[in-house]
N, C-alpha and C positions, 0 to 999 in steps of 0.2 A: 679229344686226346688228353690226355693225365700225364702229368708232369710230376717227379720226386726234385724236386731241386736239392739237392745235399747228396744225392746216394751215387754210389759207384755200382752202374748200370752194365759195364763190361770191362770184360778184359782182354790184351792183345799179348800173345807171346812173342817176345823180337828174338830172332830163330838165326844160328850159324848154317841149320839144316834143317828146313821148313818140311819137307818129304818124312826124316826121320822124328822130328817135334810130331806132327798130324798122326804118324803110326803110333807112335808111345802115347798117346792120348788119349784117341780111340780106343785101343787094346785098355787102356787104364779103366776110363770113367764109360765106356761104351756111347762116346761121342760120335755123332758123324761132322765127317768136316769133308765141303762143297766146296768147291770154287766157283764163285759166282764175281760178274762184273758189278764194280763200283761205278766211279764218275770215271769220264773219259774214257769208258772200256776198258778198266784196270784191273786185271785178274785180283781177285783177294780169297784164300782159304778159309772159309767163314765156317764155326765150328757151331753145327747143331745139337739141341739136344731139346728132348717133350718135347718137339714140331717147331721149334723156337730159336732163332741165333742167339747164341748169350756171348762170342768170342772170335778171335781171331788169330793170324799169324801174318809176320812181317819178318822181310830182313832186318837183323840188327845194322845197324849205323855200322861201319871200318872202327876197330878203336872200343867200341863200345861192348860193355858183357852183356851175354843172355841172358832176359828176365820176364817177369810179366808187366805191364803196364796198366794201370785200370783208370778207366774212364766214369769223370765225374761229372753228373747231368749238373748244368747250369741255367739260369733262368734266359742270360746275353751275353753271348761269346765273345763280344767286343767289352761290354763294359766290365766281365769277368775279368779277362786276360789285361786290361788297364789294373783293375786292384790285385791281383794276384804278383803282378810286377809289384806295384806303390808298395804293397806289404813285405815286398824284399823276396820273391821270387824272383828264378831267371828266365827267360823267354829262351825256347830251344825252337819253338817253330810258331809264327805267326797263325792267326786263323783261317782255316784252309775250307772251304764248301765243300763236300763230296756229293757233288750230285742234286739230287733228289733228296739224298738221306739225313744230310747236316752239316753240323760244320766243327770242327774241332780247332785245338791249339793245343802245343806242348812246352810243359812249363817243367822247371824244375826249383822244390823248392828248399828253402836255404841251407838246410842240411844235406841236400843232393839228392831226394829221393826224387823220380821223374813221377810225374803225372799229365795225363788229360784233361782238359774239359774240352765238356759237349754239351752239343745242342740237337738232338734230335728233331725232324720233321715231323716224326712217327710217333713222338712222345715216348714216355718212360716203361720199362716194365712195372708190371704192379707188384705192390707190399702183397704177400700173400704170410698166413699164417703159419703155415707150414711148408719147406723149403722141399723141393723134390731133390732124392737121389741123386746125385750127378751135377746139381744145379750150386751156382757161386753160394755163398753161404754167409761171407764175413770176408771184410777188407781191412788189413792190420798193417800200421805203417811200423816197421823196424826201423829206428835212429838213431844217430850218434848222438842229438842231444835233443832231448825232449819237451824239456823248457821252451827252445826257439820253437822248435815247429808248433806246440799247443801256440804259442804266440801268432804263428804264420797262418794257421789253418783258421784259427777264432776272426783273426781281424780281415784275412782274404772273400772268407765265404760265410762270415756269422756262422761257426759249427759254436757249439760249448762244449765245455768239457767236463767230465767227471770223474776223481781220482778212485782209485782202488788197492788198498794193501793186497800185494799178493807176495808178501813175507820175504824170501831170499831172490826171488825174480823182480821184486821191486813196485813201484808202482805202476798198475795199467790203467790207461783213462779209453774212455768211449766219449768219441767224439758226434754229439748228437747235433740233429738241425731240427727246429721246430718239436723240440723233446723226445723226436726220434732217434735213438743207436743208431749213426749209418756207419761209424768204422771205429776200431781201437789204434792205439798208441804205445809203444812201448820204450824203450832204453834198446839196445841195441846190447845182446852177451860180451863184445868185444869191440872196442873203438876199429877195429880196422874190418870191420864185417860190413862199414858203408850204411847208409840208409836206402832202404827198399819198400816199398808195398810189395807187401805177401799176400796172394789171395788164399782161401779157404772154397774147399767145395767140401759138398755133404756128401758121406757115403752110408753104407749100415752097417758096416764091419770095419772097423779101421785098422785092427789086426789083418787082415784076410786081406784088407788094399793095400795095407805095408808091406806086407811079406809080397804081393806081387807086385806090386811097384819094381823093388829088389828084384825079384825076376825076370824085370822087362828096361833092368840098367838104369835103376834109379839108384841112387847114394841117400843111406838115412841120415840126415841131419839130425831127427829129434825122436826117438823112437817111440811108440804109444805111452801117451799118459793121461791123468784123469783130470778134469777141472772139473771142480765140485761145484752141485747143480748145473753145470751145461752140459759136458756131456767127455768124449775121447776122442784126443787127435794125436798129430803125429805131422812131422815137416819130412817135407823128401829134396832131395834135389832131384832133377831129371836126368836123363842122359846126355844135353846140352849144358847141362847148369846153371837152370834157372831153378827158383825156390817157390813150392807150394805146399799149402797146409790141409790135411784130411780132416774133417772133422766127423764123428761119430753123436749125434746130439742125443740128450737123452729123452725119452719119450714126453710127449705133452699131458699132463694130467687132465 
């Protein structure tokens, strides 16, 4: 089994309306999503896609908004979730076994963005050179203060960092493990827009998945634009209002 220790391997949607989340998803990226038993017999909507789980959906917590969540492969979920705390993370849920499958814990860290770690049984998905249609693409944390978390995320799990002028958006860093890109970082447009991980999936049209997004009750937060040498995306919110980014990449030479 192959292990990425640093990359965020999946993501979970924590859903007011897990029924209407699974439809607008489907209809979206042409996912399917199955309910299959976890540990203890525990229903879970697990969304496929290429013949593969990349996701999921949960109730959101009472209290809490609708978002996505992604989960990042760790090497030991115990000694993880011990420095994830020391580095000034909060512990929202100790580490839980699921089964056969692995084991998780949920942290939030110091700016408030929630995350996972995991430990798969089944090991990692692989690095692949080219990312399929439909498939997660890029993990961007939004923060309120970017300083701390480049601070939180280097010293928790050894990521580095690497800054980039992107002019009136400010700097965005790619936080790498072992000199691999596994996520960026950014500044947050407004202090009160909270800290979030955004994920990104790939499509081929990100005009033609905005505009239907829009059709199927999504709200445009960002609407297409270009990033020079990568490629065109665009942010949507859902019909729940949780936040996802489209990305159009551009061809490989």
């Amino acid at each position: 089994m192959d292990y990425h220790h640093g990359k965020f391997v999946w993501f979970e949607h924590l859903s007011r309306d897990i029924p209407k989340a699974r439809t607008f998803y489907d209809a979206l990226f042409g996912w399917r999503t199955d309910t299959v038993e976890i540990a203890d017999s525990v229903p879970y909507p697990m969304i496929h896609h290429g013949g593969h789980g990349i996701g999921g959906f949960r109730e959101a917590p009472v209290g809490t908004p609708v978002r996505w969540i992604p989960y990042l492969s760790v090497p030991d979920i115990d000694a993880s979730f011990r420095d994830a705390i020391a580095a000034g993370g909060k512990p929202l849920m100790p580490p839980i076994e699921y089964g056969a499958v692995g084991c998780a814990a949920l942290l939030a860290d110091p700016s408030g963005a929630e995350f996972v770690i995991w430990k798969s049984t089944r090991g990692d998905p692989p690095d692949i050179a080219e990312i399929a249609v439909g498939d997660w693409y890029w993990s961007e944390l939004v923060t309120t203060d970017e300083k701390k978390a480049l601070t939180y995320y280097e010293s928790a799990f050894g990521f580095t960092s690497e800054g980039m002028d992107m002019g009136p958006m400010g700097t965005y860093y790619l936080l790498k493990k072992d000199g691999i890109p596994r996520a960026g970082l950014m500044k947050a447009p407004q202090p009160n827009d909270g800290s979030n991980w955004l994920p990104y999936v790939r499509v081929a049209d990100c005009d033609a998945l905005t505009a239907k997004a829009q059709s199927l009750g999504a709200r445009i937060a960002m609407p297409p634009r270009d990033i020079a040498g990568i490629g065109r995306f665009s942010v949507l919110v859902d019909p729940l209002g949780a936040a996802i980014a489209v990305m159009q990449s551009q061809p490989s030479k």
